[in-house]
One Martini backbone bead per residue (centre of mass of N, CA, C, O) as a GRO file, in nm:
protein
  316
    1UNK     BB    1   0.405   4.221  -1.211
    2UNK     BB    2   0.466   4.050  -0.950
    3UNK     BB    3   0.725   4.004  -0.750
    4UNK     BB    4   0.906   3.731  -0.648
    5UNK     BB    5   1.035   3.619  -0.350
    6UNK     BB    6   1.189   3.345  -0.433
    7UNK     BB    7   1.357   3.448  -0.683
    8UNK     BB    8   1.434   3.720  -0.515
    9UNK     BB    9   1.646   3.623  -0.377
   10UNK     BB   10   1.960   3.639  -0.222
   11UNK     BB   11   2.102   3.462  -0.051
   12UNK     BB   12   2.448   3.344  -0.091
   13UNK     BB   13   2.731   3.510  -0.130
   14UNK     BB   14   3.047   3.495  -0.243
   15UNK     BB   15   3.199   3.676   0.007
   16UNK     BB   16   3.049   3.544   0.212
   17UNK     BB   17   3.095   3.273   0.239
   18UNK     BB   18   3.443   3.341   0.241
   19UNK     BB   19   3.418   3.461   0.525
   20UNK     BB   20   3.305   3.166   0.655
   21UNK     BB   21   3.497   2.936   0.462
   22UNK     BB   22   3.788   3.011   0.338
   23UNK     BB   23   3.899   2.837   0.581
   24UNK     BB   24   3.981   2.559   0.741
   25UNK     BB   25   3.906   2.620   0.969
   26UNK     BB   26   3.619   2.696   0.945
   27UNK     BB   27   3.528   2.391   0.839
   28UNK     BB   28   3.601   2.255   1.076
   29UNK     BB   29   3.401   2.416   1.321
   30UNK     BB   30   3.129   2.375   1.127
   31UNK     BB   31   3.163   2.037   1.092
   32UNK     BB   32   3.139   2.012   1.386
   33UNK     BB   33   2.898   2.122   1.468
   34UNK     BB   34   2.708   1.981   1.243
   35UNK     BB   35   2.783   1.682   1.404
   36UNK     BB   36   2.806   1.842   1.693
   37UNK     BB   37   2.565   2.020   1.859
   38UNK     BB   38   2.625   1.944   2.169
   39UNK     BB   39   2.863   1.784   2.112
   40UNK     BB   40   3.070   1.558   2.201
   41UNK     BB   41   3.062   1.212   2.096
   42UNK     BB   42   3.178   0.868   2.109
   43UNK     BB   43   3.034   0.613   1.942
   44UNK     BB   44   3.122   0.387   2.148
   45UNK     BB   45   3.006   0.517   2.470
   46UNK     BB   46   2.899   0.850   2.482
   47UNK     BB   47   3.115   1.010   2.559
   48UNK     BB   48   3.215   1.344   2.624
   49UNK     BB   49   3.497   1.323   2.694
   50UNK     BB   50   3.785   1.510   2.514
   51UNK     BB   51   4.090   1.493   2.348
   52UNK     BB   52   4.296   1.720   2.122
   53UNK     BB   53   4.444   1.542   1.816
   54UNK     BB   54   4.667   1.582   1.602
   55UNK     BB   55   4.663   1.482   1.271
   56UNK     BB   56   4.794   1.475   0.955
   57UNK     BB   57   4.460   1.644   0.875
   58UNK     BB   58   4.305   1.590   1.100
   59UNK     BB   59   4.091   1.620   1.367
   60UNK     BB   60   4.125   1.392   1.696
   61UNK     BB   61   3.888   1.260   1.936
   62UNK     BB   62   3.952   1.164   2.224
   63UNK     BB   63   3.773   0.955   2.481
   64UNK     BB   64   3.848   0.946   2.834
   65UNK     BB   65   3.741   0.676   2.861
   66UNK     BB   66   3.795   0.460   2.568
   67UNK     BB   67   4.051   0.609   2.356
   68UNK     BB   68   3.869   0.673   2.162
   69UNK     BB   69   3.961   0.754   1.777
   70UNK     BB   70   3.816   1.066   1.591
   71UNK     BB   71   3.741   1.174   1.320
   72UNK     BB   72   3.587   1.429   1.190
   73UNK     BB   73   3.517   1.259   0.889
   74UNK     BB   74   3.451   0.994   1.029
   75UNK     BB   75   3.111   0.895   0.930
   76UNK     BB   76   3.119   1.091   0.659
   77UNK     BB   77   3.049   1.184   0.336
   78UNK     BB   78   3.421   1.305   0.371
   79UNK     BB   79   3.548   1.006   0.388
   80UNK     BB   80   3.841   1.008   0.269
   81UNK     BB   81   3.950   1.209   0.175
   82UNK     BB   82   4.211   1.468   0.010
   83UNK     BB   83   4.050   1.696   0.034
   84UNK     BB   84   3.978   2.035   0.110
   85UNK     BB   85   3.708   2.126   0.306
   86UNK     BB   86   3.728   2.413   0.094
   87UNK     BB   87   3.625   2.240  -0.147
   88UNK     BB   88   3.374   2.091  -0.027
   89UNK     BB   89   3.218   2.356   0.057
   90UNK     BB   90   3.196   2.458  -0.245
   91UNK     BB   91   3.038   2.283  -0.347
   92UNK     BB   92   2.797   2.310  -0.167
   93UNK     BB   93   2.747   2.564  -0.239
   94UNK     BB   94   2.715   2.536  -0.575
   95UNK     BB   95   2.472   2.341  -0.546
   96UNK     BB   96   2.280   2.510  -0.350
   97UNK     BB   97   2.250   2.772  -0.571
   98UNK     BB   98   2.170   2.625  -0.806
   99UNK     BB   99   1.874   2.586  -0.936
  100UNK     BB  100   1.938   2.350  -1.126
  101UNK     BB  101   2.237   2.270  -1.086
  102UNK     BB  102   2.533   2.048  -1.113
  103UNK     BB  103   2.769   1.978  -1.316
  104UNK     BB  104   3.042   1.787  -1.300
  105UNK     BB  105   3.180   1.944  -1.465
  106UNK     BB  106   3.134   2.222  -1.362
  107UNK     BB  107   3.269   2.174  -1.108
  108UNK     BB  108   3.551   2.097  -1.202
  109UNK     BB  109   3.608   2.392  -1.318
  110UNK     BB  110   3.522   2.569  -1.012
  111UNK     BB  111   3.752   2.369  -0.829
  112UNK     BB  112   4.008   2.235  -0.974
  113UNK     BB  113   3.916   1.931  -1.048
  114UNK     BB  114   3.866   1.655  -1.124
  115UNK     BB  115   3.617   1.480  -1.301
  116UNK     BB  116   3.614   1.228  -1.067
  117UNK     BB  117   3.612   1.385  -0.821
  118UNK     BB  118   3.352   1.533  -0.906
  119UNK     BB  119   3.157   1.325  -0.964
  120UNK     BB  120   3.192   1.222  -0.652
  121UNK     BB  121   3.100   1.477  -0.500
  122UNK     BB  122   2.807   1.466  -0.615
  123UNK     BB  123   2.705   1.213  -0.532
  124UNK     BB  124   2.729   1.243  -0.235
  125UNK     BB  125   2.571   1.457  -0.194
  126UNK     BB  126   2.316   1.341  -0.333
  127UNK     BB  127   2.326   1.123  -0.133
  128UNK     BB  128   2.240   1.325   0.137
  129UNK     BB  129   1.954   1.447   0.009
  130UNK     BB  130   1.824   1.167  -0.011
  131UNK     BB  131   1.823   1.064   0.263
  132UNK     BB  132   1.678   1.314   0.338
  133UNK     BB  133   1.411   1.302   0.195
  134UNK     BB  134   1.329   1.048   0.375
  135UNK     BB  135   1.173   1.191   0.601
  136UNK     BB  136   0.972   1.305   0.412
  137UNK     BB  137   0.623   1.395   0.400
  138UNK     BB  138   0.345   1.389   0.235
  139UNK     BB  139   0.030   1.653   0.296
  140UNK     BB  140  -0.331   1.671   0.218
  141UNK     BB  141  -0.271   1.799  -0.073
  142UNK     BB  142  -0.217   1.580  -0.355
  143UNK     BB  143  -0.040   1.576  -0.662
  144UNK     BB  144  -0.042   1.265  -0.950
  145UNK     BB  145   0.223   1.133  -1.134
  146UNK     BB  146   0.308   1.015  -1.442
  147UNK     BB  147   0.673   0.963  -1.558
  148UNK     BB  148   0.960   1.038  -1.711
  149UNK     BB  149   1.291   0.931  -1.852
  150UNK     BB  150   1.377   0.972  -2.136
  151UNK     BB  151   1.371   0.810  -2.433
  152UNK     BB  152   1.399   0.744  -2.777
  153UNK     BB  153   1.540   0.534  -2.966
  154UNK     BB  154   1.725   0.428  -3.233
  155UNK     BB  155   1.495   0.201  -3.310
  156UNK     BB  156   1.327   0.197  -3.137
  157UNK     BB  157   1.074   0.201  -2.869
  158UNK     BB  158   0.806   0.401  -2.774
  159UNK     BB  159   0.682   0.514  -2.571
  160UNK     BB  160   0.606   0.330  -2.295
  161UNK     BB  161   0.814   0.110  -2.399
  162UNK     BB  162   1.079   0.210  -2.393
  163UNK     BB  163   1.392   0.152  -2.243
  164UNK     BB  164   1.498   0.421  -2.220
  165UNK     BB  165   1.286   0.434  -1.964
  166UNK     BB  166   1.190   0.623  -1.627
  167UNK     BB  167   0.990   0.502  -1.425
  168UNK     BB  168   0.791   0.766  -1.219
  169UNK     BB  169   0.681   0.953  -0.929
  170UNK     BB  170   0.463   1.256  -0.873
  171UNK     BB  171   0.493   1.481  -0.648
  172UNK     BB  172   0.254   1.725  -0.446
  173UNK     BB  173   0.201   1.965  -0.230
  174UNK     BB  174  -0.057   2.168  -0.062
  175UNK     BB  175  -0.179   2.450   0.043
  176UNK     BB  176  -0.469   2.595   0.154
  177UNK     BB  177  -0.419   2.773  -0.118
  178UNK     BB  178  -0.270   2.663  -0.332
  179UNK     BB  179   0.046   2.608  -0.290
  180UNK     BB  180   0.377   2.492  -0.318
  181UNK     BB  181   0.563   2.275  -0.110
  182UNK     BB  182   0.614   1.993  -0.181
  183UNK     BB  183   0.831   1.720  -0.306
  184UNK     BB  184   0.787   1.368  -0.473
  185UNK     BB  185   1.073   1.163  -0.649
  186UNK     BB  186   1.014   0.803  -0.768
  187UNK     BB  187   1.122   0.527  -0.877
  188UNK     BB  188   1.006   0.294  -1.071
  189UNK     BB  189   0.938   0.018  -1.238
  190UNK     BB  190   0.606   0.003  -1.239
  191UNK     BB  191   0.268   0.093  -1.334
  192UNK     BB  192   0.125  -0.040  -1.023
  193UNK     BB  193  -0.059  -0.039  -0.772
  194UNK     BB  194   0.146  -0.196  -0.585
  195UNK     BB  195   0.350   0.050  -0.628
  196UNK     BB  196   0.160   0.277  -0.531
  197UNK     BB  197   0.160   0.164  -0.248
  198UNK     BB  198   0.448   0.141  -0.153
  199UNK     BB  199   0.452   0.437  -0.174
  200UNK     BB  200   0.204   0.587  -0.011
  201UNK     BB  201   0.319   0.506   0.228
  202UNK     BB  202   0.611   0.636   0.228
  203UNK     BB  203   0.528   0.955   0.123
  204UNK     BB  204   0.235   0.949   0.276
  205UNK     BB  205  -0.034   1.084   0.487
  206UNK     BB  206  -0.240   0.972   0.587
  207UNK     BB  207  -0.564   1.082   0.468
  208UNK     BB  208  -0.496   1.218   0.253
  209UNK     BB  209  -0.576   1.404  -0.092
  210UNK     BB  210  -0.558   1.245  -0.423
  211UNK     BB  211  -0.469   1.370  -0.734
  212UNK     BB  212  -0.539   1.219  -1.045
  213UNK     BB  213  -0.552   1.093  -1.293
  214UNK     BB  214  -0.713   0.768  -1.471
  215UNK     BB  215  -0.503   0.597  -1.380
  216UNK     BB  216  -0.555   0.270  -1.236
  217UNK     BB  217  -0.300   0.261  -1.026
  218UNK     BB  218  -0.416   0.533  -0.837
  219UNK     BB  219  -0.572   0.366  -0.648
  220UNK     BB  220  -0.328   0.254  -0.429
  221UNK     BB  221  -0.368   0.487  -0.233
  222UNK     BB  222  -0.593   0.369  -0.021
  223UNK     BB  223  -0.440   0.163   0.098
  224UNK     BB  224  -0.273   0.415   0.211
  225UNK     BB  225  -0.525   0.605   0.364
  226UNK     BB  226  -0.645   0.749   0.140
  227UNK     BB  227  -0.786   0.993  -0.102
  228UNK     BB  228  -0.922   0.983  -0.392
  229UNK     BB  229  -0.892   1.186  -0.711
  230UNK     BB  230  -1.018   1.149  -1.029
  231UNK     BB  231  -0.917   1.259  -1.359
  232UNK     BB  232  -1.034   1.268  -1.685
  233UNK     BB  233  -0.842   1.362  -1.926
  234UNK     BB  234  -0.777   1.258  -2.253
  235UNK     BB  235  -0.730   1.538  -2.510
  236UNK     BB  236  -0.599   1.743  -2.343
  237UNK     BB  237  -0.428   1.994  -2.167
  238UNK     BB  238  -0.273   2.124  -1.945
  239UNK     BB  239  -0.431   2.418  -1.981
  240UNK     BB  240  -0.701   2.243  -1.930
  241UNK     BB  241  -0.550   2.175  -1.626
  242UNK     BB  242  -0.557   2.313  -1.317
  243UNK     BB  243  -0.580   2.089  -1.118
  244UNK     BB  244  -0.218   2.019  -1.270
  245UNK     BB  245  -0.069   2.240  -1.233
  246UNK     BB  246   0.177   2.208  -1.015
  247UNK     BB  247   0.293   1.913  -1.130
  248UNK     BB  248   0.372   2.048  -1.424
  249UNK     BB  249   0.566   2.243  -1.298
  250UNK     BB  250   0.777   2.085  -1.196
  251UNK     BB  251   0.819   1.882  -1.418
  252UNK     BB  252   0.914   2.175  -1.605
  253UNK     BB  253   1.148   2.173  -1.452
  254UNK     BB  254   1.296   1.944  -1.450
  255UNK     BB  255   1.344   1.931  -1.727
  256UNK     BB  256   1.490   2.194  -1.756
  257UNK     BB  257   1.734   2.121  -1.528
  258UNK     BB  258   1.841   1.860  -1.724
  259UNK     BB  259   1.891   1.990  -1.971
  260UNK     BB  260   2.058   2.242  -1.913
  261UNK     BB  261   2.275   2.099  -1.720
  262UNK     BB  262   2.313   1.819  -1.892
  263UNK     BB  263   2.435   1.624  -2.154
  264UNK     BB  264   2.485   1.340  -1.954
  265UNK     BB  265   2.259   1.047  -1.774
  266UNK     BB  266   2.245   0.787  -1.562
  267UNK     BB  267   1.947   0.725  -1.484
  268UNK     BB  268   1.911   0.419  -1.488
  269UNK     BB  269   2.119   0.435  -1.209
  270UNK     BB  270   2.059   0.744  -1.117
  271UNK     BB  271   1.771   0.856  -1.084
  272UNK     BB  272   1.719   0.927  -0.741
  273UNK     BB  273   1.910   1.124  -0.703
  274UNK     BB  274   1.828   1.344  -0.960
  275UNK     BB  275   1.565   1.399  -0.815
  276UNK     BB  276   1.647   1.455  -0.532
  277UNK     BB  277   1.784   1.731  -0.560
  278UNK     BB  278   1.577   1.854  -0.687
  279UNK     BB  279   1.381   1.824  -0.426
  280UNK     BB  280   1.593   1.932  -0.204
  281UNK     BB  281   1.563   2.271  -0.355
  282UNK     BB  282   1.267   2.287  -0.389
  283UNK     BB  283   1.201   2.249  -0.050
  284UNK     BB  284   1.392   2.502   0.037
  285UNK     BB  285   1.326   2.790  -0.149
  286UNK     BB  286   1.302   2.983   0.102
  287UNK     BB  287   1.608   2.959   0.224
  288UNK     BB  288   1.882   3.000   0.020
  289UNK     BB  289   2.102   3.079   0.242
  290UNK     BB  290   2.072   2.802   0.416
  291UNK     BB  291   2.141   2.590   0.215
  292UNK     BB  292   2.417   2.507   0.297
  293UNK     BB  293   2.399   2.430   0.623
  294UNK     BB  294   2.276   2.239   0.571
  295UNK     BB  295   2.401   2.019   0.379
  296UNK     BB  296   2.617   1.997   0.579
  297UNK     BB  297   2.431   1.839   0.781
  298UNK     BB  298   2.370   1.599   0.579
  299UNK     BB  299   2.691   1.554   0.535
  300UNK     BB  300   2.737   1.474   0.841
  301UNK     BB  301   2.504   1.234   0.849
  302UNK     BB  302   2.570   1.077   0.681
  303UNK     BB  303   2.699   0.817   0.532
  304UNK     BB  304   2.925   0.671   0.387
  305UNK     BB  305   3.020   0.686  -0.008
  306UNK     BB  306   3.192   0.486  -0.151
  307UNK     BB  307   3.231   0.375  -0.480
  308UNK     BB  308   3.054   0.087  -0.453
  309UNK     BB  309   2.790   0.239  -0.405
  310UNK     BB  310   2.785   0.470  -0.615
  311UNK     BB  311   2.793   0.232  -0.831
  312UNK     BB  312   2.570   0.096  -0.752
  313UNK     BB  313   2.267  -0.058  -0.873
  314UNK     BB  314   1.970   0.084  -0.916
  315UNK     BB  315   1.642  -0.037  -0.733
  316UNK     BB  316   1.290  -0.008  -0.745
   0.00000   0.00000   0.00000
């Protein structure tokens, strides 16, 4: 069997990470970098010309136009934060590395901080994720399904109609050889026509060409300029329908990424955060030694995420 090339690839190594970010100062050159990538900007005037205040714990930018003054971490995912960007980088590389993801739990005893403090920073992470994949549309062959997190509670109701579950869709894109592109994983509150129309205006690109089961929501996608293909599944297994390779391995990734990872999630709260996040690892697997740094201006750019944010309950 020949070796797979994304699965063996190198990454970035925890030695060399270490002389990369090791220390606050390189941290913080790394984190200007990223969030300002042509030089400083202003936020108030958008003036380029500026002077370095040293603050309390970060370099303060004052701008020589307007003498607003900002700080390196303001405005970004970081913002407020107590701890050392050096704890921060670790984070961001630890989650950007594991294949599977990494439970808070499992950051706390890592980073070496409380399990509230890591709770905090990987929702706030997942949260730069999230933000990050609306960016992009799936387009060309599209497979599409419709899966759950969760299951039946004791005593409850089962199959689709259980409390307990959150119904979302899957979808995956393929290359003109028929190998698996991006995925885009979206909470719905139900599976209707209108669900999947409003889905698939956001999440693909028209003209595109989508396949999935005969489930008659997914008609919902014509009305957002897509090509349907429908197949109707009956009482096959999934090893009988090759036309749903694809999105049944990832969703069969997804499961085991969460099973393995979390001992318990709260999907119903925040099921598009690591939904989000498994799939901007999966859209990324080709250049996993890249992925620190790109995580890194994802929450470079993303807006400040406060606890009433992140505890906030998400509506699908």
């Amino acid at each position: 069997m020949p070796m797979n090339r994304i699965q063996f690839q190198p990454g970035l190594s925890m030695p060399k990470f270490l002389r990369l970010y090791g220390q606050e100062w390189q941290c913080a050159a790394a984190l200007e970098q990223a969030r300002w990538p042509e030089g400083f900007r202003c936020p108030r005037c958008h003036g380029a010309a500026y002077s370095r205040v040293q603050g309390r714990t970060h370099t303060l930018f004052q701008c020589r136009g307007c003498r607003h003054q900002t700080s390196l971490i303001a405005g970004t995912v970081v913002q407020g934060t107590k701890l050392p960007l050096t704890v921060w980088f670790l984070a961001i590389y630890l989650l950007s590395q594991a294949k599977t993801g990494l439970s808070a739990l499992a950051l706390a005893r890592q980073l070496g901080v409380s399990y509230p403090s890591a709770w905090l920073m990987h929702h706030k992470l997942m949260a730069a994720m999230a933000e990050r994949e609306q960016r992009y549309r799936l387009a060309g062959h599209v497979q599409l399904d419709d899966a759950y997190l969760g299951g039946e509670r004791c005593g409850g109701k089962s199959g689709r109609g259980s409390e307990n579950k959150v119904a979302f869709l899957a979808a995956v894109s393929l290359s003109d050889e028929g190998h698996p592109l991006r995925t885009r994983l979206t909470p719905v509150a139900t599976f209707t026509t209108e669900a999947v129309r409003r889905w698939a205006e956001a999440s693909v690109v028209p003209g595109s060409t989508v396949s999935s089961d005969g489930l008659a929501c997914f008609r919902g996608v014509t009305a957002a300029g897509c090509t349907h293909r429908p197949t109707v599944v009956a009482a096959r297994k999934p090893s009988e329908l090759p036309e749903f390779r694809w999105i049944n391995t990832v969703l069969g990734n997804l499961k085991t990424s969460l099973s393995g990872c979390h001992h318990a999630l709260g999907f119903r709260k925040y099921a598009a955060r690591y939904l989000a996040a498994f799939a901007y690892r999966f859209n990324r697997r080709f250049d996993l030694a890249a992925l620190p740094a790109r995580l890194l201006v994802a929450a470079a750019s993303c807006a400040p995420q406060p606890m009433r944010i992140i505890r906030a309950e998400a509506h699908c």
